[in-house]
Structure formats: C-alpha cells, structure tokens
N, C-alpha and C positions, 0 to 999 in steps of 0.2 A: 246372381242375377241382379242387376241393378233395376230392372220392369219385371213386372209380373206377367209375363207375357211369353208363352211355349208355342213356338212352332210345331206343328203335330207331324208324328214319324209317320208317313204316306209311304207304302211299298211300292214296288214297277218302276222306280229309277226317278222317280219327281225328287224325294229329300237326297238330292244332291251334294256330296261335302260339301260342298262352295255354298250350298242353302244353307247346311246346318251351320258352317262356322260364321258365315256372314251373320245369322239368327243373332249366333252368341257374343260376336265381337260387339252387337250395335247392345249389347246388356239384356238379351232375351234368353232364353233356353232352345238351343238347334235342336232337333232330333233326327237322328236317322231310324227309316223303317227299313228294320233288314228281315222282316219275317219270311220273305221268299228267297236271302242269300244263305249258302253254302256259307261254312265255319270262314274258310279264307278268306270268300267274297267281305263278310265282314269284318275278318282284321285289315282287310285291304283297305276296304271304306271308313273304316275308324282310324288307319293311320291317316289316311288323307286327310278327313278335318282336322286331327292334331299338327297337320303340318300348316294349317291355316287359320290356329287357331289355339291359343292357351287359356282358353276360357272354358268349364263344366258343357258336357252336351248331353244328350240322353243315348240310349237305342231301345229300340222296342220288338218284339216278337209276340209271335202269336201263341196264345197258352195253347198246350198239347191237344189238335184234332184229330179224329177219325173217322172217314169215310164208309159209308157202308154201302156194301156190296150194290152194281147196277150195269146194265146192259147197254155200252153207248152207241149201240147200233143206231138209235135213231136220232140220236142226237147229231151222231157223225155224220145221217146223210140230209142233216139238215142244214150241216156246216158245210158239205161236199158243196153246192147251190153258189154260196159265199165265197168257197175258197175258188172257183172259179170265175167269179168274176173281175177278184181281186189277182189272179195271176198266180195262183198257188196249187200247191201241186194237192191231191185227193188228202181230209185229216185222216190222220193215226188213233187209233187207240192211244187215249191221254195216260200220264201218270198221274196215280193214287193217292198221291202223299210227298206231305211238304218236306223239305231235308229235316234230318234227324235233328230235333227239338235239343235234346239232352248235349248233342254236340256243338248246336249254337249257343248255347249255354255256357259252355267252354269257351267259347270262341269270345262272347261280351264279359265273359270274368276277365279274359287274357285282356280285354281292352281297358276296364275298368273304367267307365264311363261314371258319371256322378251321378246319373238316373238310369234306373234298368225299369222301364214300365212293358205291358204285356196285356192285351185283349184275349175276350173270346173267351173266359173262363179265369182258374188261380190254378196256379204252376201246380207241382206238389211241394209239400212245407220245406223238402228236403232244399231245395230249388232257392226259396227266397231266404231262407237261411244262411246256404252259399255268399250270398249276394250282400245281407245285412252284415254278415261276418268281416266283410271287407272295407264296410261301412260305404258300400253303393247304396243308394236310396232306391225302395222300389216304391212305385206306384201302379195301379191297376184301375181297369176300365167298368163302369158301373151305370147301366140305362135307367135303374130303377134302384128304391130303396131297400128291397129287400138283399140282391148283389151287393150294396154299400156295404153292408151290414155282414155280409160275406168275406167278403174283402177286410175290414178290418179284422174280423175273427183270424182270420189268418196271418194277420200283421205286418200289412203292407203301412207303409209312412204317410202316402197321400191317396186317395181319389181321385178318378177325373171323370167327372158326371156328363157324360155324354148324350145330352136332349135329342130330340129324333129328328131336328133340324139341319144334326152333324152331317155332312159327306160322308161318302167313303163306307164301311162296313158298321153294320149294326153289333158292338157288341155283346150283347143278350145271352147270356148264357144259365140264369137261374129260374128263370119265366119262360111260356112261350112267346116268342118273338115280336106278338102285336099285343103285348103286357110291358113292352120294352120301351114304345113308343110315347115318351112321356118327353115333352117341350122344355126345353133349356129353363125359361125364367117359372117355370113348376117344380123340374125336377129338382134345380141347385138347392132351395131351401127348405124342402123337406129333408134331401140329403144330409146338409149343413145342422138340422137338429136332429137326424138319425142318428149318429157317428160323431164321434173326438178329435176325427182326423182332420186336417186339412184338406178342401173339397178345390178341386179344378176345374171350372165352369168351363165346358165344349159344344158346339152347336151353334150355327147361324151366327155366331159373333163374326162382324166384319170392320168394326168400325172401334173410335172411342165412345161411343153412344153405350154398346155391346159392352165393352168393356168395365161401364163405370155402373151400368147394370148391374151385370153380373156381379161387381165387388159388393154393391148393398145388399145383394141378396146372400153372402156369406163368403162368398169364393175370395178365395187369396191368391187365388192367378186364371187368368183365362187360358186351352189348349186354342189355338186356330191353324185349323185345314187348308181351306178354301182359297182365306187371302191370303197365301202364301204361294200358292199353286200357279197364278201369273206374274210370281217375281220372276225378274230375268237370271236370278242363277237358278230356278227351280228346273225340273228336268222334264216337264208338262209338254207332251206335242205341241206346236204351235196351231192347230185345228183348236186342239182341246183347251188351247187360252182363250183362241178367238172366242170359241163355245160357251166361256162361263165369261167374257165379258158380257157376248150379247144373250145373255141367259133370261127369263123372265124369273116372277114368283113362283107360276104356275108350270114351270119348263121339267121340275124334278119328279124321279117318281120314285117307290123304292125298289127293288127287283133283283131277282134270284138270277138274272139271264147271263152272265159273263161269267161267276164265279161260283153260282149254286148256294151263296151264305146273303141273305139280304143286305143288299148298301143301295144308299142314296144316288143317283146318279142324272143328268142330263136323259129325255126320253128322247128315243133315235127308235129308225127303223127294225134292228135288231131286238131291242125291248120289244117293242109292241108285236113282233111277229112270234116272240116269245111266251109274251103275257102267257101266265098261269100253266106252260104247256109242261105237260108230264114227262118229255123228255129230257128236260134240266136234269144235269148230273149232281150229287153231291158237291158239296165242297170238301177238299180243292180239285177233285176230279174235272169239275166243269171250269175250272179255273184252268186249269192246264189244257184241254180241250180246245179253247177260244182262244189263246194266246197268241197264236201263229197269226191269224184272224186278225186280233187285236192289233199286233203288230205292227202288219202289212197296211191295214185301214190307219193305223198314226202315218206311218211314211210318206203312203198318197194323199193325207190328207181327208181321208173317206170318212164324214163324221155319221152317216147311216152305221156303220158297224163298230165305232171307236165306242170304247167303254168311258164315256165320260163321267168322270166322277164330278159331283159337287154338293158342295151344302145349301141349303135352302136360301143364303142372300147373298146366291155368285151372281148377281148383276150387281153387287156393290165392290167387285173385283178392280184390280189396279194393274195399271203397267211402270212398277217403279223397281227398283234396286229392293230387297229386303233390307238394308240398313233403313233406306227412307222409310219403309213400309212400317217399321217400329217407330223412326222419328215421331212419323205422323201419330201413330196410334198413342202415343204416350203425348203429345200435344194434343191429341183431340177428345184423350179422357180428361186433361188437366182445364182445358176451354168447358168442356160440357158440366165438368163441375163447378170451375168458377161462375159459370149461367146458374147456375141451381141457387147460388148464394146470394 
C-alpha cells in the first residue's frame, strides 16, 4: 500500500472487482465482500480483480453465525403488502443460513488474497492458522475494547475498530450490542493502548480531516465504507447514491429491519414501519426474507423499501472515480496537516 487507506468489503454486489482493483491500483487496499457469495462466486470475483489488478487486495466473510429457530408467518405477511406493490409475486419462506462458512474458506485460501479479515465474531483458531500459514494477513472487526482484546488473543495481525458512526453492520459480537456503540475518535485510542496490534480506525471517516484524525489518535490506516459507495465503479443502486449524497446528519438510524443483525442505514418507510416490531426474523433469516424486496425496490428505484446502507457523514459523499476519491483523500490529509503546522 503506498496510503493507509482500506476500502471496506461491503456485501450485495457494491465492492465491485472494478472497485476493489481501482482501490489498489491508485495505492489503497480494495476489498471484496464476499460473505453472502458461494465458494465459486468468489473465486470468480477474485479472478476478476487480479485481472485488473497486480496490486494486494483483501476479502472478507462473516465469522460463523447461527440462527435460531422462528415463525416467519408474520413477518411474510408483512412483506406480502410490499411485494404487491412492487409487482412481485406472494414471499416464500426464507433461507436460514449463509453458504457453508468452512467452504468459503476454501474458496479465499485458493485465492490467496494478502488480507483475509472477517466480522461478527473470531473464526475458530483452526481457521486463522490456515490463513497465517500461507502468510495471508488476517485482520478482524472490533466495536469495543474488550473484542480488541479478543481478537489479538487469538492472533489476528491487525484490528479494525469499527466506531458506531460505521454503515453497514454492527460488528458486536462480545458485549451486547448497545455496549458496542462506542464513536470512532473514543473508541481508536483506547483500542490503540488496549492491544500491540496495529489498530484500523472505521466509522464516519469521509474526508482527509477523518483521516489525519484518526492517524493521531493511533491508527495506521483508516477502513472507509460510505465514501466509497458513490464511486462510479461501486456497484450501489443509483437511488441508493442519489440517497447518501442527499443524506442529512440526522437521516441514519440503526435497525434490525432488512437483515435481523443491527446496521446503520438511511431511515425509509420500511424502517419505521418496522421499528422495534417482534416479527423481525433472526439474522440471516430476515436477510433472505427481504431480498427479493430489496431487489425489486433498487431496480424501480423505490427508496421507501431499499435498504440503504450508510455511515453517519454520507452527506460528505462524492461522485468521482475511486482513483480520484484516494487522490483527493491523501491531498487532503497532506493540506490539513500542513494547516496544523
């Protein structure tokens, strides 16, 4: 990497090869999020950014979840409403479970990527062993210090301290989940004096303001989500760009409604009608549920029902190239520090 600067692996087709390898040609770190592809799906999508790209990338999965048992009758015929408006036929009874963890597994060894990170928990030892043996780098996701603290017991290489300003999924896995919610410029440097490890500051960074942040407070590279999400190779509905340019401060909320596991998201009609309701299925139950849904609402454009993902400063969103989008960010940490002096 010649910047300290990680594109974050976003699942549902946004980390794009053309995102991730664009990330790493311009000297950032791409990532692909393949936690909801089939073993193939990502050797497929890992040859394609090596074909566009001889530069380190990452890939990322979700540490091994499970579902517990639940009745989506009502959830279904809350979707039935929806899928009717949107032109769709009556929902199904969803699937239970993400593809077999152990065989994606397989699937990023055969790729051998130079970063294997993973949310939502720590693999089992067997797993990251795998991984360090071939000298992949792993890193894992940490909301709070005690996770940190987790995480290097187990002997991952880096951190990436995910503030509660992040988009996208909360990863929370040793607390419960509003013990998780700790702000980026809090959480990095407690982290950074918990742990020996190298810490990766994530959450609300949009800018080089964010960036140069985050480095004094210990980080050695920033993760960003958000501002990547309206580059033009990302793979973001065009609603869902419009949506986080015209985003406000106050436009995010966090919520169980799309996918059953809390992430930050744009509030829409679907949220709020959802708010706190006891039919939410587990995660990924409720994630497969809403898909179709989700789908259909990107195509038309529908942002009442689109799962808009964003982090807390998507009104400081762009419409450039991801090469630009690093130029800029490494000009405007290098400006904001030459002001400081």
């Amino acid at each position: 990497m010649a910047h300290p600067i990680i594109q974050a692996p976003m699942g549902g087709g946004i980390t794009t090869p053309e995102l991730v390898a664009a990330v790493s040609n311009a000297g950032g770190l791409g990532s692909m999020g393949a936690s909801y592809l089939r073993p193939e799906e990502i050797v497929r999508q890992a040859q394609a950014v090596r074909a566009l790209t001889q530069r380190p990338f990452a890939i990322n999965l979700f540490a091994p979840v499970s579902a517990p048992g639940a009745d989506p009758a009502p959830m279904l015929a809350i979707l039935a409403r929806y899928h009717e408006q949107l032109g769709l036929p009556a929902p199904q009874s969803p699937a239970t479970a993400l593809p077999d963890f152990f065989k994606q597994v397989e699937a990023v060894l055969e790729c051998s990527p130079a970063l294997f990170s993973f949310t939502f928990g720590i693999p089992p030892a067997h797993v990251l062993e795998a991984f360090k043996s071939r000298g992949i780098l792993v890193a894992g996701t940490a909301t709070n210090v005690e996770e940190a603290r987790q995480l290097e017991a187990a002997g991952v290489d880096f951190i990436v301290a995910q503030g509660s300003e992040a988009g996208g999924h909360r990863g929370t896995f040793a607390v419960p989940f509003e013990a998780g919610l700790v702000g980026t410029m809090a959480l990095v440097p407690q982290v950074v004096d918990a742990v020996k490890l190298p810490v990766i500051a994530s959450g609300g960074i949009m800018d080089g303001r964010g960036i140069l942040a985050a480095r004094v407070l210990g980080a050695v590279a920033v993760q960003l989500g958000t501002a990547f999400m309206t580059c033009r190779e990302a793979g973001t509905a065009p609603a869902h760009k419009t949506a986080l340019r015209g985003a406000r401060d106050d436009s995010m909320r966090i919520t169980r409604a799309f996918t059953g596991r809390p992430g930050r998201m744009i509030s829409n009609e679907f949220i709020e009608t959802l708010s706190d309701s006891e039919a939410i299925l587990p995660f990924p139950v409720q994630h497969y549920a809403t898909i179709g849904l989700r789908g259909a609402a990107a195509k038309q454009g529908d942002t009442r029902l689109m799962a808009l993902w964003a982090g807390q400063a998507a009104a400081l969103s762009r419409d450039v190239s991801a090469a630009d989008l690093v130029r800029a960010l490494v000009s405007e940490s290098e400006a904001t520090l030459a002001a400081l002096r």
